[in-house]
Every structure is written in structure tokens, then in C-alpha cells.
N, C-alpha and C positions, 0 to 999 in steps of 0.2 A: 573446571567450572566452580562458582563460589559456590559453597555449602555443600560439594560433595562428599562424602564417604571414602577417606580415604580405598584404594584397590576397589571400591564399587565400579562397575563399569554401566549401573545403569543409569540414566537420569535421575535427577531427585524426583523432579515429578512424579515415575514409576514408584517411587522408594515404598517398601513397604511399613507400616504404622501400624500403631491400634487402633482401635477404632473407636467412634466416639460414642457415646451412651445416648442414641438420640429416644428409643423407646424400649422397653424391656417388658416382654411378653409374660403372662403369667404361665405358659405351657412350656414343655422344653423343645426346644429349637429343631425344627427338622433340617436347617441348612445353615449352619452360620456361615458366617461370610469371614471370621477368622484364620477360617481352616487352609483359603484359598491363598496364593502364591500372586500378592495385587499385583506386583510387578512386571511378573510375567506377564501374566494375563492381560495387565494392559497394552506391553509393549506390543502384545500376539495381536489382539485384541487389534490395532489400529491397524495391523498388517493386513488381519483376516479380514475386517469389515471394507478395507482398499482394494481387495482382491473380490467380494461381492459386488462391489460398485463398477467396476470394471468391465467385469461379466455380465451384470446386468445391461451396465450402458452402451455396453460394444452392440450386446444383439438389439436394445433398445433405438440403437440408430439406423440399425438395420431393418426393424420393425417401421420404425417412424417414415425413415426412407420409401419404404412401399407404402405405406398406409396417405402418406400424403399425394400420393400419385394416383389411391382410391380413393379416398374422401374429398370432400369439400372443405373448405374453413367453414359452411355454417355447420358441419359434422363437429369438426375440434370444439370450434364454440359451444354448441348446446351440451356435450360432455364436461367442458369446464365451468359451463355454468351448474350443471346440477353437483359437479364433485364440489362445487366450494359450497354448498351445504349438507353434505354427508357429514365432515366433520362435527358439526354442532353434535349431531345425534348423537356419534359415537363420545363425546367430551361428558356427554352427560349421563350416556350409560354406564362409561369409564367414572367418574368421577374422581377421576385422578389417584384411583385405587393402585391402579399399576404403578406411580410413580412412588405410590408409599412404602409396596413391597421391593423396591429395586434399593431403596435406601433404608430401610428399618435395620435394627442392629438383627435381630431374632423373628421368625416368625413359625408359627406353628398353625397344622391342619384345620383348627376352627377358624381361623383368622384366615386363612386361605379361602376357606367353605363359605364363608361370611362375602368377600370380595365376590367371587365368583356367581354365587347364586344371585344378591344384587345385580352386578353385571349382565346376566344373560335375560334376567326377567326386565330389566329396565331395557334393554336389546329389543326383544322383544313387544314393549309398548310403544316404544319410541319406533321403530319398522312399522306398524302401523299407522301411528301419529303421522307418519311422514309421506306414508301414501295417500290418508286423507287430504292434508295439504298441500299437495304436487298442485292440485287446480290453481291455488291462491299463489303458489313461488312462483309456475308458470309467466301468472299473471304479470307480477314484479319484474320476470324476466322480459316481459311481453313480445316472449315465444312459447306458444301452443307448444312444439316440439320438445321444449323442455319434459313436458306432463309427462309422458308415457317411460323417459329416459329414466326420471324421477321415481315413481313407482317400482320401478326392475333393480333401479339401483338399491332403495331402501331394506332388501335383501343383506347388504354391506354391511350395515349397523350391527345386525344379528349376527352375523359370522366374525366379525370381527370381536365385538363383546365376548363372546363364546373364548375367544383365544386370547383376550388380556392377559387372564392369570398365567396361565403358561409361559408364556410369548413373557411375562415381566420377571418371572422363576430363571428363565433361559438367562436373560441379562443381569439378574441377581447375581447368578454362579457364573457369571462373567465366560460364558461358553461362546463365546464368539467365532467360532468355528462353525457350532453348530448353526448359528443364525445366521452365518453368511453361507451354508450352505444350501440351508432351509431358501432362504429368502432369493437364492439366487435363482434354485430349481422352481420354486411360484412363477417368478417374474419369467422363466424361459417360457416354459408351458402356458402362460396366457398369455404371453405378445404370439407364440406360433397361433394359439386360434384367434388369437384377432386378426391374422394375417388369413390365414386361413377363410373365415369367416369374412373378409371385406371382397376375398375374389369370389365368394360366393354371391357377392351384390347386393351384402345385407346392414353393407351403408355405416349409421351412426352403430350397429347393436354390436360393430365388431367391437367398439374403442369401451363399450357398458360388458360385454363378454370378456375384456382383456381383467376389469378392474374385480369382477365378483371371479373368475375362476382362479387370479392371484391371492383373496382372501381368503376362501374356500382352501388353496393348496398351506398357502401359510400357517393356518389357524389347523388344521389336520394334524402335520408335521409336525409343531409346537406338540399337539396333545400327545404323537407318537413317541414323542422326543421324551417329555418328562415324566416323571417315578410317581407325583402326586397325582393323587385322585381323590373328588370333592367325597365331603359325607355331608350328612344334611344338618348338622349345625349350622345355626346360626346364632350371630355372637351381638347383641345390639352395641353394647360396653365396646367389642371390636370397630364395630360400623361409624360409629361416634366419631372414635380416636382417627379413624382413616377418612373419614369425611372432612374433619375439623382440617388435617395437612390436605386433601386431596382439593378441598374448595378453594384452596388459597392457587394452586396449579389450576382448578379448571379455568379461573377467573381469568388466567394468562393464558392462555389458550384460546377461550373462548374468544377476548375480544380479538384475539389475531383472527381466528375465523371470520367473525363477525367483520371486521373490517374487509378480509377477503373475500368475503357475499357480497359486499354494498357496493365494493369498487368492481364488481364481475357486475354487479347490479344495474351500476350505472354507466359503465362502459356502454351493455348490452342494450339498454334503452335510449341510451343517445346514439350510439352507433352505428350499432346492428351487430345481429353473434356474427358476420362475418370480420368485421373488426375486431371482436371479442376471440375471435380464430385465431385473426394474427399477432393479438398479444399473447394468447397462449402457447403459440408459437416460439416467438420469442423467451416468454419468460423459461419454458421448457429447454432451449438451448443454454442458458445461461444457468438453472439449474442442474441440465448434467454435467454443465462443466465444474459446479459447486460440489456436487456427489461424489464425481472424481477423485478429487484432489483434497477434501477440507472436512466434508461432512464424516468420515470415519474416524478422527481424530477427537472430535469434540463427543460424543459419545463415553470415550472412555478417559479422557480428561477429565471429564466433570465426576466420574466416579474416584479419580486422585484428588481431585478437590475436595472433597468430602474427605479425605483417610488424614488429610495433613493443614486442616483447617484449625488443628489447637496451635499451631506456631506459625506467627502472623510472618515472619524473616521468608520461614520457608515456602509459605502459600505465596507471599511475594514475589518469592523465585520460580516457582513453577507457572504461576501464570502469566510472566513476562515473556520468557521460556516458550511458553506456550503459545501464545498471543501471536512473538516473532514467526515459530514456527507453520504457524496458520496461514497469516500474512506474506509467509514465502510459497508455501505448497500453493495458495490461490491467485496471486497476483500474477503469475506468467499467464496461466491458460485463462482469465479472465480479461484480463489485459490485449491478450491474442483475440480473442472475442469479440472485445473494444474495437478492435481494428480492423479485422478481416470479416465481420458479419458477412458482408455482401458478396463473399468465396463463399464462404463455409456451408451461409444457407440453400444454394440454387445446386452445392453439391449434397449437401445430406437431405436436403426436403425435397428438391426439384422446384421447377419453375412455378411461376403465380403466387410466391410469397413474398416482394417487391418493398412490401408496405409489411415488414416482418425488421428489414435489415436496419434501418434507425434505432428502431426501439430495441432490438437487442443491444446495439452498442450503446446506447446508454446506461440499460439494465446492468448491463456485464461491469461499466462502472461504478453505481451504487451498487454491485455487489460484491465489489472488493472492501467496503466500507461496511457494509451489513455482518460479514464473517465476523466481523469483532463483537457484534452483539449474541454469536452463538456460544462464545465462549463468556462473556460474561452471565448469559443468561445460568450456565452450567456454575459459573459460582456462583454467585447468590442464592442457588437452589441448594448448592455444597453448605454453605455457612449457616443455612436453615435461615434463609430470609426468603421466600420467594413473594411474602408480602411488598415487598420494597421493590421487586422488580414488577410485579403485579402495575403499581401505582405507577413507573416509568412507563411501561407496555402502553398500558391504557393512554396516558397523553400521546405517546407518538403515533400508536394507530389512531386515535382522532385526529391526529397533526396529516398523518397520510390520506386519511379518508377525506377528509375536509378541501384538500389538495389535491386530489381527484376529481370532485368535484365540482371543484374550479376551474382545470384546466383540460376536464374530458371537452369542454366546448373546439377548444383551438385543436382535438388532433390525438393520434396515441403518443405520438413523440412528446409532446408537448405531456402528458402524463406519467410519461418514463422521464422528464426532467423533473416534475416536481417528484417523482422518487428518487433521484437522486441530491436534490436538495435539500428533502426530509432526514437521509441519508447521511448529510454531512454535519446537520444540527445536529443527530439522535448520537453520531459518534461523538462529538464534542462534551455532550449530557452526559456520556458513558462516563468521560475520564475522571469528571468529578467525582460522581457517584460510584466508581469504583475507588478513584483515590483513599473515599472518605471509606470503605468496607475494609481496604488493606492497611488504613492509616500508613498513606504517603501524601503526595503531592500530585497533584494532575498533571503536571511537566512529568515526573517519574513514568506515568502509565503513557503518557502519549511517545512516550522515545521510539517505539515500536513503529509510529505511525509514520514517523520521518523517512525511514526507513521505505515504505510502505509506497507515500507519496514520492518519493525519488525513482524508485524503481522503478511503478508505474511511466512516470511522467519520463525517464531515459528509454524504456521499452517503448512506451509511445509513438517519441519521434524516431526511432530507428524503425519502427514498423512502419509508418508514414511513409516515409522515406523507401522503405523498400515497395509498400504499394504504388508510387510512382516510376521507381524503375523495374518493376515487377510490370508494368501493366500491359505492353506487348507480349505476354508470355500466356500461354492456356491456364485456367483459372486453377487447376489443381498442384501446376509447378508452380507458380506464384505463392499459393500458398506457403508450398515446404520449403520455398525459399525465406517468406518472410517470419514464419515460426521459427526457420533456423536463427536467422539474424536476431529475433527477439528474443529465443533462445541463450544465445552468448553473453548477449546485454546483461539480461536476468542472473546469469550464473555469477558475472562477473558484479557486480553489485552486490549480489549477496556474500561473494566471498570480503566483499571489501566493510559492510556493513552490518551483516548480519552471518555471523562466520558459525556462532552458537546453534542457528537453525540447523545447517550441514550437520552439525556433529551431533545433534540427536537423532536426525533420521539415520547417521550411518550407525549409531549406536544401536535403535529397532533395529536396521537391519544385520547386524554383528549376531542380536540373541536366534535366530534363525539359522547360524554355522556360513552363512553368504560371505561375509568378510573372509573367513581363514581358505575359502577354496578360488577368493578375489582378493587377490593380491594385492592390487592399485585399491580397492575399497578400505584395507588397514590403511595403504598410504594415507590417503584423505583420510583417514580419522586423524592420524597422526599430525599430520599437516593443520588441520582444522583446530 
């Protein structure tokens, strides 16, 4: 590979750097981040967070599987609508503190003490603020039902606030073991009592029971997990400096929220939450298949973006790299999505989700085009611009919201197509707007995409193709016939196009001792 190290066998991406002087604390350091082995850690790092996603998603479909056979769609819906304003609270209690201490070069216990005590006192007003208000969101949502969902949840804010600092210490020291074990063991133990709790006949309170006792478990564990403990300083001089970076991240955030309220908002009023059900539906299948496969990856990418961001050749090289690599892990199982909805869902949801199966296959294809903005968003944040993605953000979520509410008139399909035509503008915006961050060319950054739309669009028609001669057969051999066949497609594409992706995951998988006890695993590296 170009810019390797000679005898290095890890990726450049991985490679380890120094680090860059983004702020220098006046206390001495309780954790630097120099001490840490980046390389490692990241290649660990994507394996571990792959192996929580996993375990969370398997029993996650196993939970959903029942849970859809107890609930209703207006149970999903009134749970989706209240979760898409939790977030606001928590962005503001947060204030993007977390994200300052996962990237600062140094930090130290008044600056920690400072994060922390803001965070849990703003938790705490803001958990109030929001149970006053359930009446008036309700309204907006114009479901009564919402009210009480809203109140119970706003508990979430608090507990969540409470375990920022920890929970952003954990991903500092790049412990990713521990958080995919933390995170897994939350997510088991509240999807059992929501299951639990739904055969009890307690309706929407199992799906509000799943979401405060996975926050409750996570935020515990985190505190269990780390060596710091607050004192009661407080630093205003600190709060400043992480406010000034943190406001530039909430503004990105928030408006993704924000846009995510308005299009739950107006779904739900033109609709009905039972529509707003089956987009949830929907979007939830096409997200675990994103979790799966793509979201552990970009995580700790973007903390090598940040290590290798003074040499513009090599951040070039890592995020093409990267990009490719993205682009291959999500385009099979998204793609398979694309096409087989109408198997997949009447087997993992069960029957009465009908009006579920279009709109995932749409989704599923804006979000093989969406993946590329998790990894841009992860540099720009690395370069120390998150102003400039801020400015992008904001247009396209008014480009999406705007487009929502245009086309909630005709239908949900009809609003999973204008996401994916927002979808295929906002990737376009990228290429430039990353070009000009790497100083290249926007043909240079779109090479990836070629790549990208072939693969797709050759899986496509062989899945097609096999849904037609598949279609005398019961729904779940069908299936693993036509995964197979889109399967081969896939591989074989990638070997022909994108051969670099293969060889970095068999590279992660090499630092784990897998290749020397898999034999054919050196082969393909060697081959690759």
C-alpha cells in the first residue's frame, strides 16, 4: 500500500503519531493519551465495538421479534415520537463537554469536576423542564399518549448527564473492550424486561422500561469502570474553553435532532403514530443493519483522523482507505435490505407490517450514500473544523425537513424517496467540501463512490433476479438463497475493485493471532 512503513504490518490509518497541541491544560495531565498504543487500540477498537453490535443486534431482533407480536404500531410510534426529543435535553446538558474531553491533548480533575457538575445540574433542570412541557410536545404530536410516555422518559436526561464524563474518559483511553462490554450487558438486561414487561400487558411502558434501565445500567458501569472521582471545583476559565469547542458540536447535533422531531412531527400529524410506527419500523431495520457492519468503524477512524491530520498525503490516504473500507462492510447487507425487505420483515417483525416493506427498501438505499457522511463528519471534527460541518449540517437537515414536508402528503414511501434524493445531493456537497479540506479534487474523493454505485447496482440485479426464481420457495429459503447469490456478486466486485478494503480488514483481523491459526486468512492477505 502507498505510504506504508516499510515491515509495518498495520494500516497507515492505524499508524501511530504525535499528537497535536490542540489545548494544554494548566494542571498536570491525569491521562494523556500519548502513553496509549493508537494503533492497537484502534485496530482492537473496531473489532470490539463489531462484537458489541452484534450481540446487542442478535438479541435486539430477538426482542423486536416478540415485542412486535405484543405491541401495536401506535406503541412503536408514540415511543419514537417521544425519543426524538430526549435528545435535545441531553445535547444541552451535554454541551458537547464529552466531545471535548475525548479529543483534548491533557486533562486534569478540575476540568473533569467542572464538566461534570455542569452536566448533571443542567440534567437535572432540564428533566424537569421537560416534564412541564410533555403537555405542549404532546400537543405537537397530537397524541395525548405521548404526555405520560414523555414524563417517565425525561428521567433519561438525568442519568444519562450523570455518565457523560465517565462514558467520554472510557473512549478517551480508547478502552473499547470495556465499552462494548459495558454496552452490551445494558442493552441485554433492558430488552429482557421489556420483553418481560410486554407479556405482562403493560403495553407501550415495556418499549420506555427497555430505554431508562439500559441508561441506568450503562451510566452505573461507566462510573464502576473509571479511577476518577469529581471534587467540587469548579473551573469557570475551564467551562469557557469547553463551551466555546462544545457549542460548535451541540449546534451539529442539535439541528440533527431538531430536524428529527419535526419530521416525527409531521409524519405523526398527518398520518397518524400508527404510520409513524411503521416508519420506525422501517428505519430500525435499516439501522441495525448500519450498526452491524459500519458504525464500529467510524468511531475510531475519526480518533486516527485527529493523530495524522499535520500530513495532508497521509490524512489523504487514510480517508480514502477508509471511505473504500466503509463503502464495502455496508453495501452488501444494505443492498440485501434493498431488496429482500418484504422476506426479512414478516420474518423478524411478524405479520401487519405490510406498509413497513417499501420504505425500508428505500431507506436501506439512502443509506448506503448517508455512510459517507459519518466518516466525513469524523474529519472535520479531526481537523478542528466542526464549524464548517456545522454550516453543511444545518442546510441539509433543512433540505430533509423541508422535503418531508412536502412529500408526507403522497405517503411514507413517497418520504423515504425524498430521503434518498436529499441523499444523493448531500453526497455530492461532500466531495467538494471534502476535496477542498484535503486539497484534492472532487473526482479524487468520489473514486470510492464508483466503486460503491457498481457494486450496488451488479448486487441489485442478481438479487432481483434471484427474487423471481426464488419466489416458489418458503420465504426463509428464499431468502439464504438470494443473500447467497448477492453474496458472490459482492465479493467478487470487491476483489476486482476495491481489493485495498479486503486487505485492511484481514490486516485488523491478523492483530488478534486469527490469520496464523487461519491459514487461507494469510493466503488472502497475500493474495490481496
Amino acid at each position: 500500500m502507498d505510504g506504508e512503513r516499510k515491515g509495518d504490518t498495520r494500516p497507515e490509518l492505524f499508524t501511530d503519531v504525535p499528537e497535536i497541541d490542540v489545548v494544554r491544560s494548566v494542571e498536570p495531565s491525569i491521562d494523556p493519551l500519548p502513553t496509549i498504543d493508537v494503533g492497537r487500540s484502534a485496530a482492537e477498537g473496531v473489532v470490539w465495538l463489531t462484537v458489541q453490535k452484534w450481540a446487542i443486534r442478535v438479541l435486539s431482533f430477538v426482542t423486536i421479534a416478540v415485542l412486535t407480536r405484543l405491541l401495536t404500531p401506535a406503541d412503536f410510534g408514540t415511543v419514537a415520537a417521544a425519543s426524538t426529543v430526549l435528545p435535545f435535553f441531553y445535547l444541552l446538558a451535554d454541551l458537547g463537554f464529552a466531545a471535548y474531553i475525548v479529543q483534548v491533548e491533557k486533562t486534569d480533575r478540575r476540568m473533569l469536576s467542572t464538566a461534570f457538575w455542569f452536566s448533571m445540574t443542567a440534567g437535572i433542570l432540564l428533566c424537569g423542564c421537560l416534564f412541564v412541557l410533555s403537555p405542549l410536545l404532546g400537543a405537537i404530536f397530537a397524541a395525548s399518549g405521548v404526555i405520560p410516555v414523555l414524563q417517565v422518559l425525561s428521567l433519561w436526561v438525568v442519568v444519562t448527564a450523570i455518565g457523560s464524563v465517565p462514558t467520554a474518559l472510557l473512549r478517551r483511553d480508547m478502552r473499547f473492550a470495556t465499552i462494548a462490554a459495558q454496552g452490551a450487558t445494558a442493552a441485554m438486561v433492558a430488552q429482557i424486561a421489556a420483553i418481560i414487561m410486554a407479556f405482562s400487558g403493560l403495553g407501550v411502558w415495556a418499549l420506555v422500561a427497555q430505554s431508562l434501565v439500559a441508561a441506568v445500567l450503562s451510566t452505573a458501569l461507566a462510573w464502576w469502570t473509571v479511577t476518577w472521582h469529581p471534587t467540587w471545583a469548579f473551573s469557570r476559565v475551564d467551562f469557557v474553553r469547553m463551551a466555546r469547542f462544545g457549542g460548535q458540536v451541540l449546534g451539529v447535533e442539535f439541528v440533527a435532532m431538531l430536524r428529527a422531531w419535526g419530521e416525527a412531527a409531521v409524519i405523526s400529524a398527518t398520518l397518524g403514530l400508527t404510520a409513524l410506527g411503521y416508519m420506525s419500523i422501517a428505519q430500525r431495520l435499516v439501522q441495525i443493519v448500519q450498526d452491524l457492519t459500519g458504525s464500529a468503524i467510524v468511531p475510531v477512524t475519526n480518533v486516527a483522523f485527529a493523530k495524522i491530520r499535520d500530513s495532508a498525503a497521509r490524512l489523504r490516504g487514510a480517508y480514502g482507505r477508509a471511505l473504500t473500507v466503509t463503502y464495502a462492510a455496508l453495501s452488501l447487507p444494505l443492498t440485501i435490505v434493498a431488496v429482500a425487505a418484504p422476506l426479512m420483515i414478516p420474518i423478524v417483525f411478524g405479520n401487519g407490517w405490510e406498509q413497513s416493506y417499501q420504505v425500508a427498501q428505500v431507506l436501506a438505499l439512502a443509506g448506503t450514500l448517508s455512510v459517507g457522511a459519518w466518516l466525513d463528519h469524523g474529519l472535520f471534527y479531526g481537523l478542528g473544523r466542526p464549524g464548517a460541518w456545522f454550516v453543511y449540517a444545518l442546510v441539509i437537515d433543512v433540505l430533509t425537513f423541508a422535503t418531508t414536508v412536502f412529500t408526507v402528503r403522497f405517503g411514507l414511501v413517497a418520504v423515504a424517496v425524498g430521503f434518498l434524493c436529499v441523499a444523493t445531493a448531500a453526497t455530492i456537497v461532500r466531495w467538494f467540501l471534502v476535496a477542498r479540506a484535503l486539497h484534492t479534487t472532487p473526482r479524487v474523493i468520489a473514486g470510492p463512490f464508483v466503486y460503491l454505485v457498481t457494486v450496488i447496482g451488479c448486487m441489485g440485479a442478481a438479487g432481483w433476479g434471484g427474487r423471481l426464481w426464488t419466489a416458489p420457495l418458503p420465504p426463509w429459503l428464499a431468502l439464504v438463497l438470494i443473500v447467497l447469490m448477492m453474496l458472490t456478486v459482492h465479493v467478487g466486485i470487491t476483489l476486482l475493485m476495491a481489493r485495498p478494503a479486503i486487505r485492511e480488514a484481514l490486516r485488523i483481523v491478523s492483530r488478534f493471532g486469527i490469520g496464523s491459526r487461519l491459514p487461507f486468512l494469510a493466503r488472502m492477505r497475500e493474495q490481496s
